[in-house]
C-alpha positions in Angstrom: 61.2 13.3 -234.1 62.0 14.3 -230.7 59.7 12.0 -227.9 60.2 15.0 -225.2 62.5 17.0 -223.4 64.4 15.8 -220.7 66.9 17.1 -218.1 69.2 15.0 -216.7 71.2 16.2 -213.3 73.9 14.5 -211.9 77.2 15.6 -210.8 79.1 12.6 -211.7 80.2 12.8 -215.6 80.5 9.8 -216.3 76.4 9.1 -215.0 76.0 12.0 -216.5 77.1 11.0 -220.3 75.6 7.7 -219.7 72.3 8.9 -219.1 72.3 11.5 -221.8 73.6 9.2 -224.6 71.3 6.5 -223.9 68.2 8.9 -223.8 69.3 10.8 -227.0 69.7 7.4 -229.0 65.9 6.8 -227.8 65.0 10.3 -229.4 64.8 12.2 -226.9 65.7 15.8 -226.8 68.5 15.8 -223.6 69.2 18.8 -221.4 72.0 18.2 -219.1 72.9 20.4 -215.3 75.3 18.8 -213.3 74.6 20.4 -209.9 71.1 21.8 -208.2 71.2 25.1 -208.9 72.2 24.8 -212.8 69.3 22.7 -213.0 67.2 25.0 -211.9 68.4 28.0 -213.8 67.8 25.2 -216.6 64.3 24.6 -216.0 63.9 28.2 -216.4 65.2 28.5 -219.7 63.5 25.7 -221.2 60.5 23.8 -219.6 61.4 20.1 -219.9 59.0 17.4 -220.1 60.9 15.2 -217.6 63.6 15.6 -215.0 66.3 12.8 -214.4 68.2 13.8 -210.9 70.3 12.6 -208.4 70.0 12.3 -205.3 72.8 12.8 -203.6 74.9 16.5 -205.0 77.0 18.9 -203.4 75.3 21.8 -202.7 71.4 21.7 -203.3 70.3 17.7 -202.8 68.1 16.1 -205.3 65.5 16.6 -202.5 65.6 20.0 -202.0 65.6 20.9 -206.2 62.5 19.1 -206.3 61.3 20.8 -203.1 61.6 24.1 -205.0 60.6 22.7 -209.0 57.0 21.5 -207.0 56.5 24.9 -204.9 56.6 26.5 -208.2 53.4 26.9 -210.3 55.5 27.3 -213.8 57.6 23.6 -212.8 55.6 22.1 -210.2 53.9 19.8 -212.8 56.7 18.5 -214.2 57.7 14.6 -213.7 60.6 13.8 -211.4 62.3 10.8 -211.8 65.1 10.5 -208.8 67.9 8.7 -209.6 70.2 7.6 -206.9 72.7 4.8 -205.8 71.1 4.3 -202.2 68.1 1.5 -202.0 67.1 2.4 -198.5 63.7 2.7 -198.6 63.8 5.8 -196.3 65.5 7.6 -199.1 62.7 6.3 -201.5 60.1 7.6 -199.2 61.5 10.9 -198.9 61.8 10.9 -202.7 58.5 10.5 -203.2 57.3 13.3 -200.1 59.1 16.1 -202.0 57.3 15.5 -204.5 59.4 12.9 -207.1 57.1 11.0 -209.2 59.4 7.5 -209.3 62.9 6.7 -208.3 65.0 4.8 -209.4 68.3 3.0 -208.1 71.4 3.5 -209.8 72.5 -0.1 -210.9 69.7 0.3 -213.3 69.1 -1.6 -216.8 68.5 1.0 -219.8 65.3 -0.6 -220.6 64.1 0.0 -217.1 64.9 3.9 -216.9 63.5 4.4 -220.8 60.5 2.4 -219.2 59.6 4.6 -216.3 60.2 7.5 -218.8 57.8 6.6 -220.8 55.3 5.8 -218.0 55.4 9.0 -216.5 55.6 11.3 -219.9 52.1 9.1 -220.9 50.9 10.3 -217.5 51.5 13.9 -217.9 50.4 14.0 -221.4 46.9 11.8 -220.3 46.9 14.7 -217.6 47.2 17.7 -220.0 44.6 15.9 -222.0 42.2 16.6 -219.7 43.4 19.8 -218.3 42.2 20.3 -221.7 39.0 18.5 -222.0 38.1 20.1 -218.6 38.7 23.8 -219.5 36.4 22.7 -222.8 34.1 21.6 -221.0 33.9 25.0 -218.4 33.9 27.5 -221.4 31.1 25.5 -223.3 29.0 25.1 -219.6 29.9 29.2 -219.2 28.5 29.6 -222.7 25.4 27.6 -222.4 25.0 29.2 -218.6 24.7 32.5 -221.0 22.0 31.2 -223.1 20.3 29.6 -220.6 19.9 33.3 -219.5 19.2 34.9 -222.3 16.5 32.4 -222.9 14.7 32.9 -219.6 15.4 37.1 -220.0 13.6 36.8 -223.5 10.7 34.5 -222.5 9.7 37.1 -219.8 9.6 39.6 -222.2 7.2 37.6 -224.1 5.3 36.8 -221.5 4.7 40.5 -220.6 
């Protein structure tokens, strides 16, 4: 059973197969881009539940494809998870303004990247939840604002 779909950008190979073998022996369904722009024509084909990228890529940064995933109401929801060999904290920070939802640096441990995966795919599935509960809840309030109506409509007949 497949515990989400995740894309996993990197133009490195070798990061790139890393990544992807160690999140498809967690069961994971892996999507893999190795630059900005296939990653984005990725996202279009298939919504993942996750996005693994890096930072640092010729052409569109890491920054700037998660600039354009979080202007976009069809991907603007989905986690980010930056993955990148600098530790400066300015790079963090700027991770995080564009939108990224962790980041992580690359002398990472396994346990620690499947970690934060599964800390942010609880997230967005406790948020859908109530996305959920919430448009419940307005179609049962609309439909009691309708016989609340129809209530009041059908005493003043009776009263006339």
């Amino acid at each position: 059973m497949d515990k989400g779909i995740i894309l996993v950008v990197d133009d490195t190979p070798s990061s790139l197969l890393l990544l992807a073998k160690t999140l498809e022996g967690q069961d994971y369904d892996v999507r893999v881009a190795n630059s900005g722009s296939v990653a984005l024509k990725s996202v279009r084909e298939t919504l993942p539940d996750l996005i693994l990228l890096d930072v640092n890529m010729p052409g569109l940064s890491g920054y700037e494809v998660c600039q354009r995933l979080k202007q976009d109401s069809l991907t603007k929801e989905i986690p980010v998870i930056f993955i990148s060999s600098s530790t400066d904290i300015g790079d963090k920070l700027q991770g995080f303004s564009v939108g990224g939802s962790d980041y992580i640096a690359k002398d990472f441990q396994n346990e620690e990247v499947i970690a934060r995966i599964e800390n942010q795919l609880t997230i967005r599935r406790l948020q859908k939840k109530l996305e959920q509960q919430n448009a419940q809840f307005q179609a049962q309030n609309a439909q009691l604002q309708v016989e609340i109506h129809n209530r009041i409509v059908a005493e003043e007949r009776l009263q006339s």
